[in-house]
C-alpha positions in Angstrom: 7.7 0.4 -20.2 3.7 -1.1 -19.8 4.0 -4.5 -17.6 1.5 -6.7 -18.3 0.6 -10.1 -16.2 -1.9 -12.5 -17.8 -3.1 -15.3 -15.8 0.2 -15.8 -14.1 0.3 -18.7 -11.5 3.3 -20.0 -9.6 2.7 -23.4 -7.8 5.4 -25.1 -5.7 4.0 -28.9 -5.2 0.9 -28.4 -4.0 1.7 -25.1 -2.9 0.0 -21.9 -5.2 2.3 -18.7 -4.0 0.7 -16.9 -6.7 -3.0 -17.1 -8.3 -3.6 -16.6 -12.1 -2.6 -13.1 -11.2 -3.5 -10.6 -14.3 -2.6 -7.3 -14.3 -1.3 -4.5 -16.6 0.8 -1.7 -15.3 1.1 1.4 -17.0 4.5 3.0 -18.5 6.5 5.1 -16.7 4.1 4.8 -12.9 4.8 3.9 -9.6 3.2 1.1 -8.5 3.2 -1.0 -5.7 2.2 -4.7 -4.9 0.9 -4.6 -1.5 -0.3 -7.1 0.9 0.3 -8.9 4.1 3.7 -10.9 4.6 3.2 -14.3 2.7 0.4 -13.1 0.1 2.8 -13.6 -2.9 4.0 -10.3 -3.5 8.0 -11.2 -3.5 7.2 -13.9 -5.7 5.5 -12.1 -8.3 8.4 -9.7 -8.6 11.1 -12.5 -8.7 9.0 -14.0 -11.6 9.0 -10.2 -13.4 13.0 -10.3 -13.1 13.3 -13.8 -14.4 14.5 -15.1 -11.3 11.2 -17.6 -10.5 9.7 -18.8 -13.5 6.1 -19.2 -13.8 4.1 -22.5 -13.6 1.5 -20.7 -15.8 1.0 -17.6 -17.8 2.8 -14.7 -19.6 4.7 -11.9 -18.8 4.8 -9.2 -21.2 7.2 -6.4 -21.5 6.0 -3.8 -24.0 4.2 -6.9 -25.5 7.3 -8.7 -25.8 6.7 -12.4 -24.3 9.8 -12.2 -21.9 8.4 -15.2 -19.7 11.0 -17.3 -20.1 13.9 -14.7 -20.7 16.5 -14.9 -17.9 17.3 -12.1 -15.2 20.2 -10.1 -17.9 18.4 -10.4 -21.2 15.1 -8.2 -19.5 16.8 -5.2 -18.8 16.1 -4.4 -15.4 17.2 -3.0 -12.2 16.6 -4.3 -8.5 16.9 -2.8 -5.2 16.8 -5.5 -2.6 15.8 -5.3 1.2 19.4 -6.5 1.7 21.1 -3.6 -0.4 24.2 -6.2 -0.9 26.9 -3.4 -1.5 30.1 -4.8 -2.1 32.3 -4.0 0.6 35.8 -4.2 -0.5 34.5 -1.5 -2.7 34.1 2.4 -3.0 30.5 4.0 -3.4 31.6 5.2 -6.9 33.1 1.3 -7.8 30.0 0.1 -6.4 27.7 2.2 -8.5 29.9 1.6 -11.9 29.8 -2.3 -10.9 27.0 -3.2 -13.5 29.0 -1.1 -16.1 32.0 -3.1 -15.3 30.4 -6.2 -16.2 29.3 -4.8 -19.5 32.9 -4.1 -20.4 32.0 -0.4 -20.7 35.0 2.0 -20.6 36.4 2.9 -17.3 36.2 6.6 -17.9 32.7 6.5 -19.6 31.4 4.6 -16.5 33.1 6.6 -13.8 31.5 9.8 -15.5 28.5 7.7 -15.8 28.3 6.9 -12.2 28.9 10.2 -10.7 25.9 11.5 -12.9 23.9 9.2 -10.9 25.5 9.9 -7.7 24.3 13.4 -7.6 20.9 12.5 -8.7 20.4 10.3 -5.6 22.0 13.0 -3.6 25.3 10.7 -2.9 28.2 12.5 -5.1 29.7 13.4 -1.8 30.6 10.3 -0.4 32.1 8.4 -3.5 35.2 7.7 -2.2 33.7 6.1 0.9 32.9 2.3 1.9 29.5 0.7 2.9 31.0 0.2 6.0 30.9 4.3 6.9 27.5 4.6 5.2 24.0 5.1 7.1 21.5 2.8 6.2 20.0 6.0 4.0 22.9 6.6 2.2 23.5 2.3 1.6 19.7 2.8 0.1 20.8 5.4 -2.3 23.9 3.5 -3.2 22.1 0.2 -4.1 19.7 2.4 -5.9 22.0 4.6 -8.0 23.4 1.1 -8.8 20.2 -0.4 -10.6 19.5 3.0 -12.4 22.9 3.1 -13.9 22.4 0.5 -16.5 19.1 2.7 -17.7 17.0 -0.2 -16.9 13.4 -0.2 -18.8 11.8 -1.2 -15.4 13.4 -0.7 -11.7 11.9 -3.9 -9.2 12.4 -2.9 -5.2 11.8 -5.5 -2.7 10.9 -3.7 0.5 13.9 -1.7 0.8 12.9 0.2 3.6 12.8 -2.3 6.0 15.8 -2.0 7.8 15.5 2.2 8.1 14.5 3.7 11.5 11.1 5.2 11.3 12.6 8.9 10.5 14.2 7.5 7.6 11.9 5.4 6.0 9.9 8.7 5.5 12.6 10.4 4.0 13.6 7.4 1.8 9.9 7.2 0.4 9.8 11.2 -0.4 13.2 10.4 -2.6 12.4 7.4 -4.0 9.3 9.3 -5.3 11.6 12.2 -6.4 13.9 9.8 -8.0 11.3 8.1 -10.2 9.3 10.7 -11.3 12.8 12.3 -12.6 13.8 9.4 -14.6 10.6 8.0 -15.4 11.0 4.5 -15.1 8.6 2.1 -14.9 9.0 1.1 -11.2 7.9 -1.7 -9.0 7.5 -1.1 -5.4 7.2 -4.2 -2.8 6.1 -3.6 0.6 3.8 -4.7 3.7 2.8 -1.3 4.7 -0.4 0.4 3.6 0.8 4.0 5.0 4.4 3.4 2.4 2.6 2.4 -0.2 -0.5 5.3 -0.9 2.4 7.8 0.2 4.6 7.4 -2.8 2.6 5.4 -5.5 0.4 6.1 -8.7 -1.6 3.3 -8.0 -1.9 0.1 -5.9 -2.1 -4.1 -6.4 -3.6 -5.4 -3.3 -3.0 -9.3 -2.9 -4.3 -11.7 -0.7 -3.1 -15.6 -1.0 -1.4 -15.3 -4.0 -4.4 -13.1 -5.6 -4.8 -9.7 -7.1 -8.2 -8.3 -4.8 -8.4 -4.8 -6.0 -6.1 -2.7 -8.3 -6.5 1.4 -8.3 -5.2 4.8 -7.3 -4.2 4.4 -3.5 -7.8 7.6 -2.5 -9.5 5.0 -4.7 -8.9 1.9 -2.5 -9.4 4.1 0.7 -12.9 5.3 -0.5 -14.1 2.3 -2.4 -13.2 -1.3 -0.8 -14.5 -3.6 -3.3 -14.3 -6.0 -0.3 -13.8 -6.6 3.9 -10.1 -7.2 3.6 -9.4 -4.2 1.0 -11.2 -1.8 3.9 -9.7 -3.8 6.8 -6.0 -3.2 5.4 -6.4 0.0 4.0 -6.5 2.7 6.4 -4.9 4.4 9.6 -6.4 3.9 12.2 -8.0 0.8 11.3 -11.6 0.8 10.0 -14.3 -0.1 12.5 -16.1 -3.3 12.3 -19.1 -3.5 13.9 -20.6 -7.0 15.3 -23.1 -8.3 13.6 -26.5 -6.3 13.5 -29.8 -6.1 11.6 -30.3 -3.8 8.9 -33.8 -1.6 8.8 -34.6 0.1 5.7 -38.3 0.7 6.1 -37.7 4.0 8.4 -37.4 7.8 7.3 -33.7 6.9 7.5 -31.8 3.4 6.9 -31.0 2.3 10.5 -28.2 -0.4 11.4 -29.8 -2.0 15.0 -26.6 -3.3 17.2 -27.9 -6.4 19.9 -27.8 -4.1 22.5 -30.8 -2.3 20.7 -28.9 0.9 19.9 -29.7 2.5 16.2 -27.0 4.0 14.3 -29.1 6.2 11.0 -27.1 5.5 8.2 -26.5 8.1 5.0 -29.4 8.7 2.5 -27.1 6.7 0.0 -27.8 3.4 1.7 -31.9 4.0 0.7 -33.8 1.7 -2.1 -30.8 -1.3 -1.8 -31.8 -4.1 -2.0 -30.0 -7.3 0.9 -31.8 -10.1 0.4 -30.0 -13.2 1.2 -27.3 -10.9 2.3 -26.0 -10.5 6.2 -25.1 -7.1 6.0 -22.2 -5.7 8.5 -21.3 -2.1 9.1 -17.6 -0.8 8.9 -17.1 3.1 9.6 -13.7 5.0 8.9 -12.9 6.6 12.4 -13.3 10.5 10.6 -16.8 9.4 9.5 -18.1 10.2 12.8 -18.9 13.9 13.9 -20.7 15.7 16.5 -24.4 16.2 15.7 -27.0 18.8 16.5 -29.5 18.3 18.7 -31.9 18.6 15.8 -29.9 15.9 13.5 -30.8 12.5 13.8 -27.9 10.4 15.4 -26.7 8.1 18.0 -25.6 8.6 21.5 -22.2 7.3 22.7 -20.2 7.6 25.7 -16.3 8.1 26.0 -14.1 5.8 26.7 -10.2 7.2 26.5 -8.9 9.5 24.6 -5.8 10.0 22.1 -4.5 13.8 21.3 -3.4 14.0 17.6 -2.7 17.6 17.2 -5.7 19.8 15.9 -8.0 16.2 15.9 -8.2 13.8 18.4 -8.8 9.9 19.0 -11.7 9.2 21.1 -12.8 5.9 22.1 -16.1 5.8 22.2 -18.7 3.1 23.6 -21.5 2.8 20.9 -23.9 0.0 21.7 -20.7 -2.1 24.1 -18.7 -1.7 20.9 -15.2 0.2 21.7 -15.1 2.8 18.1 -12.1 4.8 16.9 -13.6 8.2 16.0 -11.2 11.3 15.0 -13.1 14.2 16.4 -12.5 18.5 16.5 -9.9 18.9 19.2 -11.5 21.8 19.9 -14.4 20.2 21.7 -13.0 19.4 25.3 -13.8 15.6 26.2 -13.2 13.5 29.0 -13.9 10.1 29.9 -17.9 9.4 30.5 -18.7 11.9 28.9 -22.1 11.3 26.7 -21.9 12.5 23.0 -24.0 13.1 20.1 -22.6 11.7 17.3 -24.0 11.4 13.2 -22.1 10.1 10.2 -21.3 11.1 7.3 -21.5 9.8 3.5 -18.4 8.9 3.4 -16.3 5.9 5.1 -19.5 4.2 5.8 -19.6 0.6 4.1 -21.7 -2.4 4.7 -19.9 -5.9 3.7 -21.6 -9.1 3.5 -20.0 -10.6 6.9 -20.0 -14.2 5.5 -18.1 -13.5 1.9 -17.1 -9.6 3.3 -17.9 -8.7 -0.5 -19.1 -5.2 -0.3 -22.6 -4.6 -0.5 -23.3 -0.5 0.0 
């Protein structure tokens, strides 16, 4: 089923949770609303079930107005952060609930239920409680119980909160698995940039109740439209520079640090144009790499170093500012030592440091 928001807004007194927020989600996607805690993102999806009704704007379903429809005339399923199982009651009663309600016939919903069951991998346990349940399983459970009504659009609410680290990895590869075998039109809330370009089609960033930039999760990553969409996404964090001057007349663009050291920028950054503009340069740590002695670069001098495997974390002192660069393993490092270092076209980004709109 195709979402689409137009111009929603949400306003509690003088307080605007969400932002004339317009948006249209394709049929049958993965899509997550992402953003720090408090940017409007529960809010949104509690105003897409029919729980919160809007102050302002429309909410399509298939181009049906269902903005003020309640919660059990839209057809949907939920999957809370609280998976509120009913404890007095088996795994198999708990999925077949919402068929109960509907007055469907016991045997048709029992069936019903198991089919389910072994789709999220929990046909083994139906005659359990929630009480003997892992967290994981509980997960499953509350979500075989929102796909059994065949909802036209599944809502989840951070559901892997309260799963150990372990888990929530597992949980996001099955949750993936699950939607991509029913193909419904899912909804995916959460506060964690690595969750969120791991399992979705495509991402809604928010800030304070705004949509900032909607698109494929390797979209946001290589093209922040903005300071906060490059700030968020990304692990390790992007590095921001402090504030430099920007020199375009040399053989190569040159970004000059207080401490007078020049960092040549990419050919791509030539014939721009930042007039008016107080340019600030953000590098993605696996932009840096060692350079020849030939290539034109920068020197820097290591700080500490973090083994990841084949690559490695090394601090490095560029200028006085601390960087994150992911570097070959392969070349042995240890603190002082003096580097070579170049960049390249990709990851490098200069925001406007007053607005942080993106500028190159």
């Amino acid at each position: 089923m195709k979402i689409t928001l137009r111009n929603v807004t949400k306003k509690y007194g003088a307080t605007v949770a969400v932002d004339d927020f317009s948006a249209s989600l394709p049929d049958g996607h993965l899509i997550c609303l992402l953003g720090p805690s408090g940017c409007g993102k529960s809010t949104l999806l509690n105003m897409l079930c029919g729980i919160v009704e809007p102050t302002a704007g429309q909410i399509l379903f298939d181009d049906e107005d269902v903005t003020k429809l309640p919660p059990d005339r839209r057809n949907i399923g939920m999957v809370f952060q609280n998976y509120a199982l009913y404890p007095h009651l088996t795994v198999l009663d708990n999925i077949a609930f919402p068929l109960e309600v509907q007055k469907v016939p016991r045997v048709e919903r029992r069936k019903k239920a198991e089919e389910i069951a072994a789709l999220v991998h929990v046909d083994t346990l139906l005659k359990r409680y929630p009480g003997e349940l892992s967290g994981g399983q509980q997960q499953r459970v509350a979500i075989a119980r929102a796909l059994i009504k065949n909802p036209r659009l599944l809502l989840m609410d951070e559901p892997l909160s309260n799963l150990d680290a372990r888990l929530r990895l597992e949980m996001r590869e099955e949750i993936r698995r699950i939607q991509q075998e029913t193909g419904v039109t899912t909804i995916f809330v959460t506060h964690d940039q690595e969750e969120a370009m791991s399992i979705s089609d495509s991402i809604l960033l928010m800030k304070d109740g705004t949509l900032v930039q909607t698109s494929t999760c390797q979209e946001l990553y290589e093209n922040p439209n903005s300071q906060f969409v490059a700030d968020f996404i990304g692990n390790p964090p992007i590095n921001v520079f402090p504030q430099g001057t920007l020199d375009t007349n040399k053989n190569h663009p040159v970004y000059k640090l207080s401490s007078g050291v020049e960092i040549p920028l990419p050919l791509n950054f030539e014939n721009l144009s930042f007039e008016g503009k107080n340019p600030r340069l953000s590098i993605r740590a696996e932009s840096f790499v060692f350079a020849d002695d030939s290539e034109e670069g920068f020197e820097a001098s290591v700080c500490r170093i973090s083994l990841l495997g084949k690559e490695q974390i090394v601090y490095a002192d560029i200028g006085g500012f601390e960087a994150r660069t992911l570097l070959d393993s392969e070349m042995p490092l240890k603190k002082g030592d003096r580097i070579h270092l170049r960049l390249k076209k990709k990851g490098v980004f200069l925001f406007d440091s007053e607005t942080g709109e993106r500028l190159a």
